[in-house]
KOLBAKOL-916157 format. One line per field, with one value per atom (N, C-alpha, C): residue number from 1; residue in one letter; x, y, z. Coordinates in pm, 1 decimal, decimal comma. Each point is the difference from the previous one (the first is absolute). Layout:
<rs>
seq: NUM:...;
type: A:...;
c1: X:...;
c2: Y:...;
c3: Z:...;
</rs>
This chain:
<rs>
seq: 1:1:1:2:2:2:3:3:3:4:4:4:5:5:5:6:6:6:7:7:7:8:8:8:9:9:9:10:10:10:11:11:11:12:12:12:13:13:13:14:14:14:15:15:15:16:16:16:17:17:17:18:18:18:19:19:19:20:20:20:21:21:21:22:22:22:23:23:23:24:24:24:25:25:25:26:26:26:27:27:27:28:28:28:29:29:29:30:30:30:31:31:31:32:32:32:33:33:33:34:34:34:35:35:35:36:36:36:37:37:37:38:38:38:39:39:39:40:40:40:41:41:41:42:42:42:43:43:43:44:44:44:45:45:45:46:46:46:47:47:47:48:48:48:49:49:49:50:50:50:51:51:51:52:52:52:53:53:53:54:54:54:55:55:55:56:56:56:57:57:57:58:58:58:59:59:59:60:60:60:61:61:61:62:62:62:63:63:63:64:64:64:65:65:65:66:66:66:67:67:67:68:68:68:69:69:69:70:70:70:71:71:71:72:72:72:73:73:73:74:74:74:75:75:75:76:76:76:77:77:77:78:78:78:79:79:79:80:80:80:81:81:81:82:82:82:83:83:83:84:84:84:85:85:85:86:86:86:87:87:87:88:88:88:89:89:89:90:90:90:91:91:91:92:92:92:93:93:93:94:94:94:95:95:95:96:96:96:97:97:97:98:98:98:99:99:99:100:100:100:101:101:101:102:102:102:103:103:103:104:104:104:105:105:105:106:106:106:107:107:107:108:108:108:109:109:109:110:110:110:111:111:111:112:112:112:113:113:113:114:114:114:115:115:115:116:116:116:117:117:117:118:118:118:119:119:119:120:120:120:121:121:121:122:122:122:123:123:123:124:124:124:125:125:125:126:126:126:127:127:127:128:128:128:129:129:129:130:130:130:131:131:131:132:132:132:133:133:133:134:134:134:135:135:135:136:136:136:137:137:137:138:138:138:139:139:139:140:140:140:141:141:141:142:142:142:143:143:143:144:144:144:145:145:145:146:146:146:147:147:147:148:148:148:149:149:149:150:150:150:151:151:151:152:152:152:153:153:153:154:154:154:155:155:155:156:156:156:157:157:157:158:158:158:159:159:159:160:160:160:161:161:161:162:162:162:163:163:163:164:164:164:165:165:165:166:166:166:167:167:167:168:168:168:169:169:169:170:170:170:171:171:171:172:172:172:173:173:173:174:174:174:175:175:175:176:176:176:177:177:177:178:178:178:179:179:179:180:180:180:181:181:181:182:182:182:183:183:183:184:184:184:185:185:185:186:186:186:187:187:187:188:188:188:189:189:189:190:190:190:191:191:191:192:192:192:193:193:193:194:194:194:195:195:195:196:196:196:197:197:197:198:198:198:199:199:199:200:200:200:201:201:201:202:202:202:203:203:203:204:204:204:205:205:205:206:206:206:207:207:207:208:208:208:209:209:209:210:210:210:211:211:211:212:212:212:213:213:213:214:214:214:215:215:215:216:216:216:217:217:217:218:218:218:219:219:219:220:220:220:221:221:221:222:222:222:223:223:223:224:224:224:225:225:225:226:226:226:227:227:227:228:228:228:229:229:229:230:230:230:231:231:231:232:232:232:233:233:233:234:234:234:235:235:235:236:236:236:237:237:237:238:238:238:239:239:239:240:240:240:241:241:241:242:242:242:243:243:243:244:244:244:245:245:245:246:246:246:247:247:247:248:248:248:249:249:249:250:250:250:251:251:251;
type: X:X:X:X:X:X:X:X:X:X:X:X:X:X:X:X:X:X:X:X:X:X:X:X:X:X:X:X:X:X:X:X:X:X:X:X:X:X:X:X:X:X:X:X:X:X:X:X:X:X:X:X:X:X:X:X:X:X:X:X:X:X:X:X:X:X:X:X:X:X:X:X:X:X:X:X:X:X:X:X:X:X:X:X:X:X:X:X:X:X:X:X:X:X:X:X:X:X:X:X:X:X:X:X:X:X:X:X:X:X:X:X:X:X:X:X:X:X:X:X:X:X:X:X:X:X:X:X:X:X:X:X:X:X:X:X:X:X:X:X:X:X:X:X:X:X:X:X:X:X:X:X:X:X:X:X:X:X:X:X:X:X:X:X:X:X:X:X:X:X:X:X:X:X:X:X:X:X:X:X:X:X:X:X:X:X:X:X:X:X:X:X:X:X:X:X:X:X:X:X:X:X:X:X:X:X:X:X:X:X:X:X:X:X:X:X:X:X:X:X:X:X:X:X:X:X:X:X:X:X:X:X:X:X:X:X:X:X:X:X:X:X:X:X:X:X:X:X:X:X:X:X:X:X:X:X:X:X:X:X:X:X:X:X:X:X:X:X:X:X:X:X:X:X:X:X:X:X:X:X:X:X:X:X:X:X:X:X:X:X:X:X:X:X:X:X:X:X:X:X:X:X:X:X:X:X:X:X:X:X:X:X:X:X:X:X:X:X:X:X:X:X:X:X:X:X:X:X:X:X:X:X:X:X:X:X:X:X:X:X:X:X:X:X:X:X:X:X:X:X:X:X:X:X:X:X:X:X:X:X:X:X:X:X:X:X:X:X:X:X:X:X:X:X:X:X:X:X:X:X:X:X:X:X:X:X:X:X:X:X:X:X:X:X:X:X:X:X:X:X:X:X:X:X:X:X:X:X:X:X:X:X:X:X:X:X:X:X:X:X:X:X:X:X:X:X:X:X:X:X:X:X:X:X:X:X:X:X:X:X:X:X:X:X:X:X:X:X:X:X:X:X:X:X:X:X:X:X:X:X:X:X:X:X:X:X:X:X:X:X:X:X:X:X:X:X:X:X:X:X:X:X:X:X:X:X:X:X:X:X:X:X:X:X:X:X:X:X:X:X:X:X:X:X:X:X:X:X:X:X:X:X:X:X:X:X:X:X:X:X:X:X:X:X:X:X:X:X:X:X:X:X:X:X:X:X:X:X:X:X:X:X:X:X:X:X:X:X:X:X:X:X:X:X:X:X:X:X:X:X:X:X:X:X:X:X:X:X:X:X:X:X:X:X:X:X:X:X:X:X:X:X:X:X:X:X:X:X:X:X:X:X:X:X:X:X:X:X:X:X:X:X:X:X:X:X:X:X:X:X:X:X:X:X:X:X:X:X:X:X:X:X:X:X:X:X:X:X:X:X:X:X:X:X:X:X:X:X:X:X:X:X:X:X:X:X:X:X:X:X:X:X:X:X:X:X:X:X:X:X:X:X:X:X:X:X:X:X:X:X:X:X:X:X:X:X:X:X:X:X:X:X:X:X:X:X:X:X:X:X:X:X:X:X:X:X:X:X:X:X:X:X:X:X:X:X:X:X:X:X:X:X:X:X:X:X:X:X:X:X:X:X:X:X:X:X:X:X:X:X:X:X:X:X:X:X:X:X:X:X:X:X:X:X:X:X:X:X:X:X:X:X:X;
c1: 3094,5:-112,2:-53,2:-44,4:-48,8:-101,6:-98,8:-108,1:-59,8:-75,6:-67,0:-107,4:48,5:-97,1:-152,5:-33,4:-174,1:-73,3:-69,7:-100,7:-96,0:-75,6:-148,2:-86,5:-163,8:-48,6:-31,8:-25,3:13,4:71,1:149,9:92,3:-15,4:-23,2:35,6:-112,6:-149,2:-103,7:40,6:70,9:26,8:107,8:100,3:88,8:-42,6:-150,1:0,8:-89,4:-102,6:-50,6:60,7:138,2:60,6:86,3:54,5:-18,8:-53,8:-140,2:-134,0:19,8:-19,5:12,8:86,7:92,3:164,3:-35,4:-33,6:-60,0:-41,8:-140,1:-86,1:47,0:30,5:111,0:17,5:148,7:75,3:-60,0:-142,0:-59,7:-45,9:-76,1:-61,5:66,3:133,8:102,8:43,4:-6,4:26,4:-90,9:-116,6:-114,9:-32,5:31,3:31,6:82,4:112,7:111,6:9,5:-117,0:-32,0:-78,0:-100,4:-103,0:5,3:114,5:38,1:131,1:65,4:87,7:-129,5:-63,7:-117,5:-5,5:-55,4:-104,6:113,7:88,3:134,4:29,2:-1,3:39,5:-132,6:-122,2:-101,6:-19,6:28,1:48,1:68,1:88,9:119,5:-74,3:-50,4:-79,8:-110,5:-83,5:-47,8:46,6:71,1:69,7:61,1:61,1:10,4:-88,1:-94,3:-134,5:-57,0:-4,4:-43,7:107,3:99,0:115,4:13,0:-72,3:55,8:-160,2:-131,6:-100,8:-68,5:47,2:-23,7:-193,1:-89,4:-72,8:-49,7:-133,5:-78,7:5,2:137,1:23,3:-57,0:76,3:8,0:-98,4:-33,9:-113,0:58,0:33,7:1,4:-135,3:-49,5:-93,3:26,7:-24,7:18,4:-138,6:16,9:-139,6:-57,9:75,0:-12,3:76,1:-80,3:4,0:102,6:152,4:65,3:94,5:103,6:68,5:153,0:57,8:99,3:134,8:96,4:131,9:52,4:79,4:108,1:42,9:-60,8:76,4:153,0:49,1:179,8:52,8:-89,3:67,4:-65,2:61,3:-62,1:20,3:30,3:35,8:-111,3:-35,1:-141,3:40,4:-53,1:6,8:-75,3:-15,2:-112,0:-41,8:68,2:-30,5:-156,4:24,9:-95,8:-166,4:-12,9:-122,8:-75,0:75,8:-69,4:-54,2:8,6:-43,2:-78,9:-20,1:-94,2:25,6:143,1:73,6:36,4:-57,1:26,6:-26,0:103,7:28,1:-136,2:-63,4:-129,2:26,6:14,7:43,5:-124,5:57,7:-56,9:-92,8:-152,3:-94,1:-49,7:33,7:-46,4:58,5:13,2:40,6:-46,7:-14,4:-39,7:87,6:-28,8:110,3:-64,3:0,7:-71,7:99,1:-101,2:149,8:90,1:55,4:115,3:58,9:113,6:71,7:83,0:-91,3:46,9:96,2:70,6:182,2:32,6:41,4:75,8:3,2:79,0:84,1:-108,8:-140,3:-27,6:-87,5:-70,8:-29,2:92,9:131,1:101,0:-18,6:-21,9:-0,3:-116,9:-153,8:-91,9:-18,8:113,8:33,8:28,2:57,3:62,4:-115,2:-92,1:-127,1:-99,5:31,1:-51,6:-144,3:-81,9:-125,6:-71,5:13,6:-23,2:-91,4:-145,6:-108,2:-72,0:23,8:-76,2:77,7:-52,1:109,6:-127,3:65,8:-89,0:71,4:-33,9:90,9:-138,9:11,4:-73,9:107,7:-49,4:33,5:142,5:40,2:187,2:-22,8:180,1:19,1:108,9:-11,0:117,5:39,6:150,7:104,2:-10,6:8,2:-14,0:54,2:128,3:59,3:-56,1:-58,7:-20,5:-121,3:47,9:-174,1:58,1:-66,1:39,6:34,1:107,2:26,4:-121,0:32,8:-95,3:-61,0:88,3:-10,0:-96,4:41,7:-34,4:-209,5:48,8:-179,7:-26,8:29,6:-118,5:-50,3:49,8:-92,3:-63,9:6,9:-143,3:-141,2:-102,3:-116,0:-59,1:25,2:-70,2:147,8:-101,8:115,1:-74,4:27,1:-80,5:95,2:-24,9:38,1:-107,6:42,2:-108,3:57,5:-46,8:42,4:169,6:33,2:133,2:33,1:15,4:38,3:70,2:17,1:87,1:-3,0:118,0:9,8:-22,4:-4,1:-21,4:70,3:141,6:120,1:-68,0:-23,7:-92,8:-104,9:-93,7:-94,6:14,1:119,5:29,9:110,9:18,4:85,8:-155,7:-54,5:-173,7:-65,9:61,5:-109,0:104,8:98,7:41,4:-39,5:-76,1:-90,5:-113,1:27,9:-82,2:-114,8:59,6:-98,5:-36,7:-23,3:-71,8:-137,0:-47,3:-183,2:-56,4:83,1:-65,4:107,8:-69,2:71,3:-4,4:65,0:-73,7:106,8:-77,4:87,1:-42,5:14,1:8,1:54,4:-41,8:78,4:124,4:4,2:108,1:76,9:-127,3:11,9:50,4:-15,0:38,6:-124,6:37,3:-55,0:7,4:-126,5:-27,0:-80,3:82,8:-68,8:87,6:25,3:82,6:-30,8:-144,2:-22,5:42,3:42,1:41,4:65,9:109,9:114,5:-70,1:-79,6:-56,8:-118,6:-88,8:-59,4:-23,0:117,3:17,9:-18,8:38,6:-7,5:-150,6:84,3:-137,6:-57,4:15,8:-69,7:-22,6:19,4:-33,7:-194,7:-21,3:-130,3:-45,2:78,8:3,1:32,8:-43,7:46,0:-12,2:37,3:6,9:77,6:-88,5:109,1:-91,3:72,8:-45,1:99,2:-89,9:97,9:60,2:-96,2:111,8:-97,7:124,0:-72,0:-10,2:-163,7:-40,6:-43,3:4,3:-4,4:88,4:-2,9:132,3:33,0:-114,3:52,6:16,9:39,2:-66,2:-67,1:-114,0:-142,6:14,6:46,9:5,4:107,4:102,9:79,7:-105,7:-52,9:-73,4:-114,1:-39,8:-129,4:64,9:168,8:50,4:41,1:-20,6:49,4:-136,6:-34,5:-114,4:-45,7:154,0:-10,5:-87,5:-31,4:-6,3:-162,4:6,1:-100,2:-60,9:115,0:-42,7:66,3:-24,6:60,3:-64,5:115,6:-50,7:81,3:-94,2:76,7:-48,6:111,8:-45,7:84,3:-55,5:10,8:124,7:-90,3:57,9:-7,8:72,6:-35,8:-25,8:-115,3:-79,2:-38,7:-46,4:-44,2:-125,2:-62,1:-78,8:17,5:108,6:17,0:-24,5:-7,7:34,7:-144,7:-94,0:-164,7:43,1:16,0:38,4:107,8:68,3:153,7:-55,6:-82,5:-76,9:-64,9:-99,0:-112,1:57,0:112,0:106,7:109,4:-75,2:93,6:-98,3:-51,8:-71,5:-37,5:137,9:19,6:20,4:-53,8:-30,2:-112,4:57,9:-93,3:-43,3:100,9:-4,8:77,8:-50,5:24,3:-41,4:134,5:-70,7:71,3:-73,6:14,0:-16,5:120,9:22,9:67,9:-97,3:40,9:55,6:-10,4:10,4:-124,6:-12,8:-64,4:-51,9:-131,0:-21,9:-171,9:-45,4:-99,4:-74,5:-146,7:-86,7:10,3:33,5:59,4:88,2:91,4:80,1:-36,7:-163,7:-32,5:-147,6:20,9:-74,4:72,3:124,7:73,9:-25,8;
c2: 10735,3:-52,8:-126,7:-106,0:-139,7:15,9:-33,8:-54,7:-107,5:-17,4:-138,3:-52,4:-135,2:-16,3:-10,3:67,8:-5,0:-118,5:-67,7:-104,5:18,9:-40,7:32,8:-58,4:34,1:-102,2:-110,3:5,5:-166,1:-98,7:59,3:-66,8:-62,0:62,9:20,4:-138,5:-10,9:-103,1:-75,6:-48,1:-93,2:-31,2:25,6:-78,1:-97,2:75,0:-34,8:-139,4:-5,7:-96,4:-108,9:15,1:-120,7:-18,7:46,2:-44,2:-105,0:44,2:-84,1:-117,8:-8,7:-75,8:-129,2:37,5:-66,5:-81,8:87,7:-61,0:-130,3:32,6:-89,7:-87,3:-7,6:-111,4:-95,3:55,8:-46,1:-100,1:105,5:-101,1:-106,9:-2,9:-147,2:-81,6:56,9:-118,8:-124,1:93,2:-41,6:-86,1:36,9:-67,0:-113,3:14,6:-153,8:-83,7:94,2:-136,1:-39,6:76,4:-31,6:-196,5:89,4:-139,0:-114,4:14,0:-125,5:-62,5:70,6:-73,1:-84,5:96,6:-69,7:-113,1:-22,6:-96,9:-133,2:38,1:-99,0:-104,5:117,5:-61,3:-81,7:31,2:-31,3:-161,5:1,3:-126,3:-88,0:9,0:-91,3:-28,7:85,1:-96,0:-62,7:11,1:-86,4:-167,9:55,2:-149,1:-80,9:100,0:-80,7:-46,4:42,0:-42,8:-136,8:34,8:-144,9:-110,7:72,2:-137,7:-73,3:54,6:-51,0:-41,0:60,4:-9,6:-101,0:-74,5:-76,9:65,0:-41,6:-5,6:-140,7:-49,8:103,4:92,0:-20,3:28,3:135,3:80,4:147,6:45,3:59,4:76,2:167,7:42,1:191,2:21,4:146,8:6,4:117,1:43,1:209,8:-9,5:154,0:75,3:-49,5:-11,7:-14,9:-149,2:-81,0:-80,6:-26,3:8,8:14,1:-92,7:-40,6:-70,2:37,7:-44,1:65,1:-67,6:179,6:-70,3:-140,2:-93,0:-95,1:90,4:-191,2:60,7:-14,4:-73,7:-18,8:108,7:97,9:106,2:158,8:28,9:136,4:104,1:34,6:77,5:62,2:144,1:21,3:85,2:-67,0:40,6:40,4:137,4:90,9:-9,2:-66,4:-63,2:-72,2:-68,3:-114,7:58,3:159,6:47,1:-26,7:17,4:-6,1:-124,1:-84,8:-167,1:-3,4:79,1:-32,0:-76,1:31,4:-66,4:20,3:149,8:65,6:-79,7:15,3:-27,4:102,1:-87,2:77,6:-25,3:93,6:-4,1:-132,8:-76,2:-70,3:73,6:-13,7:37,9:-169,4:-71,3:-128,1:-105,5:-56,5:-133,0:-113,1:-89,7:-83,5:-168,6:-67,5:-117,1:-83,1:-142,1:-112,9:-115,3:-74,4:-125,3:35,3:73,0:34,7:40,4:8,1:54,1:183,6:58,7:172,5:56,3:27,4:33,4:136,1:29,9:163,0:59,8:-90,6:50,5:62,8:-109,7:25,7:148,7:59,0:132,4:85,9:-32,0:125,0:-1,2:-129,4:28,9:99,3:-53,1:78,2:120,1:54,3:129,4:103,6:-77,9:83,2:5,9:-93,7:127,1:116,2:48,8:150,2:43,7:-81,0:-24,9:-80,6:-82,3:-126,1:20,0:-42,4:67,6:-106,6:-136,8:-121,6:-136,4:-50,3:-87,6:-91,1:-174,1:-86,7:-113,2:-39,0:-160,3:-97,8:-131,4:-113,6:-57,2:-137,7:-111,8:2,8:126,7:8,9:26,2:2,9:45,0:90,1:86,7:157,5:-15,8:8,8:32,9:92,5:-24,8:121,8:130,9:18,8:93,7:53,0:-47,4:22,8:94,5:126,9:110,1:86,2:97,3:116,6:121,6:75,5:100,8:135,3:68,5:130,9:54,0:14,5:66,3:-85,7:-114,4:-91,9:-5,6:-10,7:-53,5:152,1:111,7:109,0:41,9:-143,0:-17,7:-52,8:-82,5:-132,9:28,4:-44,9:21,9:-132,4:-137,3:-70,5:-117,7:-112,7:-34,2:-157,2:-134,2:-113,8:-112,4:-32,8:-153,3:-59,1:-70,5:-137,4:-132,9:-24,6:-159,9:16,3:152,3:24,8:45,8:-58,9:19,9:171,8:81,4:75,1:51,0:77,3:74,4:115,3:5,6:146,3:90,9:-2,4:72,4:12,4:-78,4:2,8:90,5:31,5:15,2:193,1:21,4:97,1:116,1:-90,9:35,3:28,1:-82,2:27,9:154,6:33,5:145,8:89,5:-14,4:126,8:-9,6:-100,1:41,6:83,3:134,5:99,6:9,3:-18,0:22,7:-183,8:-97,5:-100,5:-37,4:4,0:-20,7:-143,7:-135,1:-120,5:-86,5:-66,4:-71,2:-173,6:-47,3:-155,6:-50,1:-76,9:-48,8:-122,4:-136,1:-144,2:-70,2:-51,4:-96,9:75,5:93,7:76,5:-46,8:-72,7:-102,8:75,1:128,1:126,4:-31,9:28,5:21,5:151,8:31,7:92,5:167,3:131,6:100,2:12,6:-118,0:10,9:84,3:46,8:45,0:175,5:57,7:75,4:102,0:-110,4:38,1:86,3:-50,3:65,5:96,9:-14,8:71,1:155,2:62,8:120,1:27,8:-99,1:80,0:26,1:142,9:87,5:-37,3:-90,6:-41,1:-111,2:-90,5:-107,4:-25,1:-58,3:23,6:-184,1:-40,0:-126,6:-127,4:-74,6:-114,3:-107,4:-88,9:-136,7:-65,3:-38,7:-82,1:-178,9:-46,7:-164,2:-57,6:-81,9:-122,1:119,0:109,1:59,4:64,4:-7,1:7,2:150,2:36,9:115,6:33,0:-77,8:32,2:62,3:14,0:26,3:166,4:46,9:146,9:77,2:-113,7:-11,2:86,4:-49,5:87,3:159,4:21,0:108,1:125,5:-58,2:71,7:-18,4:-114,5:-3,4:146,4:-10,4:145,3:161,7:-21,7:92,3:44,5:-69,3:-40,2:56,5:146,5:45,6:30,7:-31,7:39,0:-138,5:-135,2:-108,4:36,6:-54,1:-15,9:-192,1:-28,9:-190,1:-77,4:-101,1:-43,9:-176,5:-86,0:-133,1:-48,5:-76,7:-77,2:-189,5:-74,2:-168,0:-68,2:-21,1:-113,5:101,8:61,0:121,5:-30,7:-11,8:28,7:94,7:-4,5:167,2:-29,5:97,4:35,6:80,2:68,3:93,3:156,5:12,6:125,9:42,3:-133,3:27,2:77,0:-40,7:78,4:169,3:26,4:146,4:59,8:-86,7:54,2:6,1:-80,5:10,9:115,4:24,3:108,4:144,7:19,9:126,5:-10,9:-98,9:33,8:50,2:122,4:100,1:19,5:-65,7:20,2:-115,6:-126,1:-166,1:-21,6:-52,5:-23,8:-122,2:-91,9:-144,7:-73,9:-83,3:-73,2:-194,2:-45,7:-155,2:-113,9:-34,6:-42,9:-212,1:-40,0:-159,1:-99,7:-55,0:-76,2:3,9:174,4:76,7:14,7:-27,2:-3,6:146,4:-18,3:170,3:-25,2:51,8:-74,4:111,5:-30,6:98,2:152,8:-9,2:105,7:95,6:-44,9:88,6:50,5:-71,6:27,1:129,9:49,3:81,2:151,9:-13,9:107,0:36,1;
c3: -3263,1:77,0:-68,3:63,9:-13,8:-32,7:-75,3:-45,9:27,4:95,1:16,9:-179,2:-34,0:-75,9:6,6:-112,7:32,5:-49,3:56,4:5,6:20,9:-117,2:-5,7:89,5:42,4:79,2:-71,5:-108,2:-109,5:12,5:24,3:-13,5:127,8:137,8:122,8:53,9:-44,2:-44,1:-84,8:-106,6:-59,9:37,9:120,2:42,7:97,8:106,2:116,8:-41,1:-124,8:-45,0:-19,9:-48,7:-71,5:133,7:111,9:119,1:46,8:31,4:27,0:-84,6:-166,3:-17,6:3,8:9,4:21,1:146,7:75,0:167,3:-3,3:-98,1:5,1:-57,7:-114,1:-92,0:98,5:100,8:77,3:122,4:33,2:104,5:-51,7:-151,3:-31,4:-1,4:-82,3:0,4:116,4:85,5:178,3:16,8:-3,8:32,5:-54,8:-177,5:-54,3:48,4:-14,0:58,1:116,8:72,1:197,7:-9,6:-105,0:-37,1:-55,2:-78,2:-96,0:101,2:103,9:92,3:114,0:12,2:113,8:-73,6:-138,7:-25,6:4,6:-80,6:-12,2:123,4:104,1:149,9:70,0:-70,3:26,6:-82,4:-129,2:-80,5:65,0:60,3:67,4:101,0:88,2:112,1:-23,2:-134,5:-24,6:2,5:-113,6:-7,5:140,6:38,4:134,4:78,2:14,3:85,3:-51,2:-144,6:-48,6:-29,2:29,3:5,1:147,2:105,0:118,3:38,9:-65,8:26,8:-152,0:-37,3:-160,5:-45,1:-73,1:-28,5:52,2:74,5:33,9:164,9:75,5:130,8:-25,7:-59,8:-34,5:-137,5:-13,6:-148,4:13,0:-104,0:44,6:-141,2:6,8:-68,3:-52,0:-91,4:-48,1:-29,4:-27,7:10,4:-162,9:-124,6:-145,3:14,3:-66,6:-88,5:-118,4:4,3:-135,4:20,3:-109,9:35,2:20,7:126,9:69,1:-44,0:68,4:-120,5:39,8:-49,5:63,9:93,1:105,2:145,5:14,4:-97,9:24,0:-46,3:-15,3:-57,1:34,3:98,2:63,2:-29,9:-139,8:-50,9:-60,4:2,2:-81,0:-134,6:-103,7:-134,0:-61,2:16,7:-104,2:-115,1:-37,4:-167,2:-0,5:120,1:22,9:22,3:7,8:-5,2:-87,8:-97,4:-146,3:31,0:14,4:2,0:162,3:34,4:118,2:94,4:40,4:84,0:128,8:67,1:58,1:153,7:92,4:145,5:61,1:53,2:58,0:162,9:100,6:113,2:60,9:112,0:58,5:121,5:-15,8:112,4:92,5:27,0:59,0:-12,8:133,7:6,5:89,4:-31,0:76,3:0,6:93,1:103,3:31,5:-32,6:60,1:1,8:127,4:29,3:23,0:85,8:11,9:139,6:36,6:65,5:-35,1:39,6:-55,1:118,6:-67,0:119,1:-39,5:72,7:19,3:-143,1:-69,9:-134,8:-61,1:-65,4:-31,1:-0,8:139,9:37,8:-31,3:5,4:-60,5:-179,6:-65,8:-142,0:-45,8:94,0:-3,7:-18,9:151,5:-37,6:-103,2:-97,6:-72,6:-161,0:69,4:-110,0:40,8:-55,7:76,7:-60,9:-103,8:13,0:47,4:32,8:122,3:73,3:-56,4:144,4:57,3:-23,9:8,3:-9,6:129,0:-12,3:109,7:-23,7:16,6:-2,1:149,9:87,6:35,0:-94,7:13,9:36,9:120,1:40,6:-3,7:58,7:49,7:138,1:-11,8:143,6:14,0:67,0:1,2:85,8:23,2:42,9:82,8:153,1:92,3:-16,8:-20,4:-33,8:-160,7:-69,9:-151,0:-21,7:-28,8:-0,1:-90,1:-67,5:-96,0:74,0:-61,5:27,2:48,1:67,7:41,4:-148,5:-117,2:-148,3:-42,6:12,2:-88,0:27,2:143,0:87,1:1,6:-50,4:-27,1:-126,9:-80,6:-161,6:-5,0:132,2:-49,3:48,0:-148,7:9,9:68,9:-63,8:23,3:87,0:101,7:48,0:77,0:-99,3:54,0:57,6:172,9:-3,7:-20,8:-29,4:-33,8:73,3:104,6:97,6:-16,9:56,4:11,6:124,9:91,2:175,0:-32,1:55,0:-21,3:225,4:99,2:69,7:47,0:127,8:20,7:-91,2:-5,7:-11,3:-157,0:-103,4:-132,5:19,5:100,1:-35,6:55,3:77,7:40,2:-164,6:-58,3:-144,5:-95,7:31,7:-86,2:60,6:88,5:86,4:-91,4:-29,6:-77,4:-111,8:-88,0:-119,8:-29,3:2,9:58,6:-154,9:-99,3:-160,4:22,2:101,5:-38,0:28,3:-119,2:-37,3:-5,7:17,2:1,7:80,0:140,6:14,5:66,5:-61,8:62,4:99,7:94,2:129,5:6,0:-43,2:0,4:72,8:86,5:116,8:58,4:26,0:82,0:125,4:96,1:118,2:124,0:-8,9:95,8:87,4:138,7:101,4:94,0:94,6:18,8:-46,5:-24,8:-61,1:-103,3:-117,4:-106,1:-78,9:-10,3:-127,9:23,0:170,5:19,9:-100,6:-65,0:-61,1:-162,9:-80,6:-94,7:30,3:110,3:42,9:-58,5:7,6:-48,5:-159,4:-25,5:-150,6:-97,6:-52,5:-19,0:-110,2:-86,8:-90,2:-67,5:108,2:-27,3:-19,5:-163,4:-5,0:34,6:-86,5:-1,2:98,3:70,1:137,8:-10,0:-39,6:22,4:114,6:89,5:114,6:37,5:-75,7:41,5:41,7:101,4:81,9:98,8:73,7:71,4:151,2:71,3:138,1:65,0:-51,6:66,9:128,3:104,3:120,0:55,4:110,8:128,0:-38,5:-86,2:6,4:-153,5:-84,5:-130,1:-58,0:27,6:-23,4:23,8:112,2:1,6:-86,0:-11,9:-135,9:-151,5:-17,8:-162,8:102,9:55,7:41,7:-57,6:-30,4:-74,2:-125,8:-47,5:-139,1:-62,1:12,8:-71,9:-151,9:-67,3:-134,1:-68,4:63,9:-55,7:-76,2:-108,6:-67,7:6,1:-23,2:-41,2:101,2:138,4:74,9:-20,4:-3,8:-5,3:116,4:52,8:98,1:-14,7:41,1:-97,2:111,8:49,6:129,9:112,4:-6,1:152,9:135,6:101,5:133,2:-3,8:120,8:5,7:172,1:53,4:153,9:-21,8:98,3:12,4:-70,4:-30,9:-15,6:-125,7:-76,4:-182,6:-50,0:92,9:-65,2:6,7:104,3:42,6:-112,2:-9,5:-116,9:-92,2:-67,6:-89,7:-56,5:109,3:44,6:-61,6:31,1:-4,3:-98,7:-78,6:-171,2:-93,0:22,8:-99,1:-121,5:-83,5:-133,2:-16,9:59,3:-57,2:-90,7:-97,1:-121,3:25,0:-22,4:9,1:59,1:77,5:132,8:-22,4:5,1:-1,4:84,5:54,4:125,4:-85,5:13,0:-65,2:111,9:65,0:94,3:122,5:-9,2:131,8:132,5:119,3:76,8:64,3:-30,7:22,8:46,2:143,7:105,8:-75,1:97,6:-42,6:82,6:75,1:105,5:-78,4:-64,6:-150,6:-111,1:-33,0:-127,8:93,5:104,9:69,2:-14,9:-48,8:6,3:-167,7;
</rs>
């Protein structure tokens, strides 16, 4: 007759531990080498961005202040901690003077902390907008005297986490502002140089999360007192060269 060997419950617990541990081992490992391929691949599109975007077209920004590895060299070297060298993921970017094209929204893409981003005195590429991934990181989001499209401003409504946003000479006609309308947390509004009539007004009457709304040489109609009236949670409101009767300031 066979004998099964006997195993203690000690033994039976100190196998299942070093299990566990072995697991866990295995997952960090993963997880490092998940992060240090991200950041790598994240390096290279740096450089590319600012090779096709020179300084000052293009700026990227990180969250820390340090100084970053050589870009001819995307290789990340742990050594280099010790010396305070460390690749700090990119959160912001911003574009002036320029012509911004497709490519560049795909390089964008591929930072995956990316919550702020900011277009002075360009002009975008119809076809040129961020990915669905990409536009449900962004917090903050400024043109500045940057025309942008419907088809743009319809890629902006899927920024569902965006809390500030500026709209500068857009040059859209009709119920443009339709298209952002929805989103639930926008606290922040800047829209100058932009035409709130024709229906306008009545999408900003939705946009209830707004706390701070500026408007700076706006077309406006009758309706904007009322839209006004029914933003609840308006702190501050400034009205710069915008036309607004006494009939509006009754609401």
């Amino acid at each position: 007759m066979t004998r099964t060997p006997h195993i203690d419950a000690g033994a039976r617990r100190d196998h299942r531990t070093a299990c566990v541990v072995l697991a866990g081992f295995f997952c960090l490992c993963a997880a490092v080498a998940y992060q240090l391929c991200s950041l790598s691949a994240e390096r290279r599109a740096q450089a590319q961005l600012k090779h096709e975007y020179p300084y000052p077209a293009c700026m990227v920004h990180t969250g820390i202040m340090v100084p970053l590895l050589a870009e001819d060299e995307p290789r990340i070297d742990v050594r280099q901690l010790a010396h305070g060298q460390l690749y700090v993921p990119v959160e912001s970017a911003s574009f002036g003077h320029t012509t911004v094209q497709r490519s560049a929204f795909e390089l964008l893409a591929r930072f995956p902390h990316l919550d702020r981003l900011d277009f002075q005195d360009c002009r975008i590429d119809r076809g040129a907008m961020l990915s669905p991934e990409a536009n449900a990181r962004l917090t903050h989001l400024q043109f500045w005297r940057t025309p942008i499209t419907l088809a743009h401003l319809r890629s902006i409504s899927k920024c569902a986490q965006l809390e500030y946003l500026v709209l500068d000479g857009t040059d859209l006609k009709g119920n443009w502002l339709r298209e952002v309308s929805a989103l639930p947390n926008v606290k922040d509004l800047i829209l100058n140089n932009a035409d709130l009539s024709d229906g306008a007004a009545d999408s900003l009457a939705r946009m209830k999360a707004l706390r701070s709304l500026q408007l700076s040489h706006a077309k406006t109609d009758s309706k904007l007192g009322p839209a006004l009236a029914s933003l609840e949670n308006l702190e501050c409101l400034s009205l710069c060269d915008t036309a607004f009767d006494d009939d509006g300031m009754k609401h």
